[in-house]
C-alpha positions as CSV (number, residue, x, y, z in Angstrom):
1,X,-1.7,-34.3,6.1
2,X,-4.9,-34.6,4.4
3,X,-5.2,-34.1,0.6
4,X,-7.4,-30.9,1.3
5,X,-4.6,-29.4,3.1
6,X,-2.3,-30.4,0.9
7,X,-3.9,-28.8,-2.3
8,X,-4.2,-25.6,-0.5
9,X,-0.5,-25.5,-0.1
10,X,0.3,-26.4,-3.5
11,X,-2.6,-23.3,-4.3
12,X,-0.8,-20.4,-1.7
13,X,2.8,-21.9,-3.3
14,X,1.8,-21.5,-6.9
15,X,0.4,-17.6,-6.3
16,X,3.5,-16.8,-4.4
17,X,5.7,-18.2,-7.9
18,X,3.2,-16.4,-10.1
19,X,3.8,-12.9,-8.0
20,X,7.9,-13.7,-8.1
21,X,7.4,-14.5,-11.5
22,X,5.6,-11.4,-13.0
23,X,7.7,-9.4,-11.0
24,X,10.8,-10.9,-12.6
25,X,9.2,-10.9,-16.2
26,X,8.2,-7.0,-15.7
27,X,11.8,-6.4,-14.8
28,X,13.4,-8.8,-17.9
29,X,11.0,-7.3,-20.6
30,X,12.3,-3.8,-19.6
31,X,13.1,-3.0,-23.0
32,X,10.5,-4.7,-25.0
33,X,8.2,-2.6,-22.4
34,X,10.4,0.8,-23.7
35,X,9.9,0.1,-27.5
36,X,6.3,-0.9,-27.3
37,X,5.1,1.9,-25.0
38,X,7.1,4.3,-26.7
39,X,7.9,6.0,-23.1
40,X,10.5,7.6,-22.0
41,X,13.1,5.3,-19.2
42,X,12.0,7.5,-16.7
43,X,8.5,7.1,-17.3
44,X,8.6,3.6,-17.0
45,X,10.9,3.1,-14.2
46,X,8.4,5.1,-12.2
47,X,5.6,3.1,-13.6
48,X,6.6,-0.7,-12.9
49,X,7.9,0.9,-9.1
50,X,4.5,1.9,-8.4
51,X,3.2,-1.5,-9.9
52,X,5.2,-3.8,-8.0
53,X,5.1,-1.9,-5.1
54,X,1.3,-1.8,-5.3
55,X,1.2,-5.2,-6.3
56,X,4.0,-6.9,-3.9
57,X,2.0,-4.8,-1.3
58,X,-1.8,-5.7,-2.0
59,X,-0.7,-10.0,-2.8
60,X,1.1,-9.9,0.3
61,X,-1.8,-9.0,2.6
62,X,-4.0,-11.1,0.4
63,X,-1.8,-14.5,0.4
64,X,-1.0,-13.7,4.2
65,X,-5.0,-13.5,4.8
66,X,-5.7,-16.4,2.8
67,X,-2.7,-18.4,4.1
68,X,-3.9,-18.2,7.7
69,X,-7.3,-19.1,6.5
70,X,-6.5,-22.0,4.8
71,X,-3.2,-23.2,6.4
72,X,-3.5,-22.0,9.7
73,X,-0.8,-22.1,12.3
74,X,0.8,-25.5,11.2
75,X,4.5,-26.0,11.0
76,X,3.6,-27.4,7.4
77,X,3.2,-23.8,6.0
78,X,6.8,-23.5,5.9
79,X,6.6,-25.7,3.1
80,X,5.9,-22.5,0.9
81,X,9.4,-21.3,1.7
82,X,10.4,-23.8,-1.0
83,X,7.6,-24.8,-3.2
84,X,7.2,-21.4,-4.8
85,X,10.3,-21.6,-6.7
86,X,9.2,-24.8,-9.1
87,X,6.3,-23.2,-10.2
88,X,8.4,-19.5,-10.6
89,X,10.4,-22.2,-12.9
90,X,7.3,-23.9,-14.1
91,X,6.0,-20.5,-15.4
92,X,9.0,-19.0,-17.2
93,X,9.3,-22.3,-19.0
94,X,6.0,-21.7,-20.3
95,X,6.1,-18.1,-21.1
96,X,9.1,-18.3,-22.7
């Protein structure tokens, strides 16, 4: 495994963590998101569905695309499985 590839997986692993992780941080801040806005809970229930489902939608085809670029058909992009998770961890120890 060259250093290339390597970076590349570290790269598609740390945008997978940063979509889990705004996800999760949109879903956490739920009520900071009601005071601030000042909408209503049905308002903003609607409004973080159609963002994540837009979003979870739009970064899926993107990291798939750019994942089969990069990585191509090796059994090493499994790796992402598992490395996403540190840098989810990473992140909320850094935001919060």
């Amino acid at each position: 495994m060259t250093m290339s590839f390597f970076l590349k997986l570290n790269i598609v692993s740390l945008l997978y963590g940063w979509i889990f992780f705004i996800c999760m941080t949109l879903q956490l801040n739920y009520y900071r998101l009601l005071r601030l806005t000042g909408w209503t809970a049905d308002n903003l229930d609607l409004f973080l569905l159609i963002v994540q489902l837009v979003g979870l939608s739009v970064a899926t085809i993107f990291i798939y695309k750019l994942t089969v670029t990069w990585l191509g058909h090796r059994r090493w992009i499994y790796a992402t499985m598992i490395l996403w998770l540190p840098y989810t961890v990473i992140f909320t120890m850094g935001f919060t």
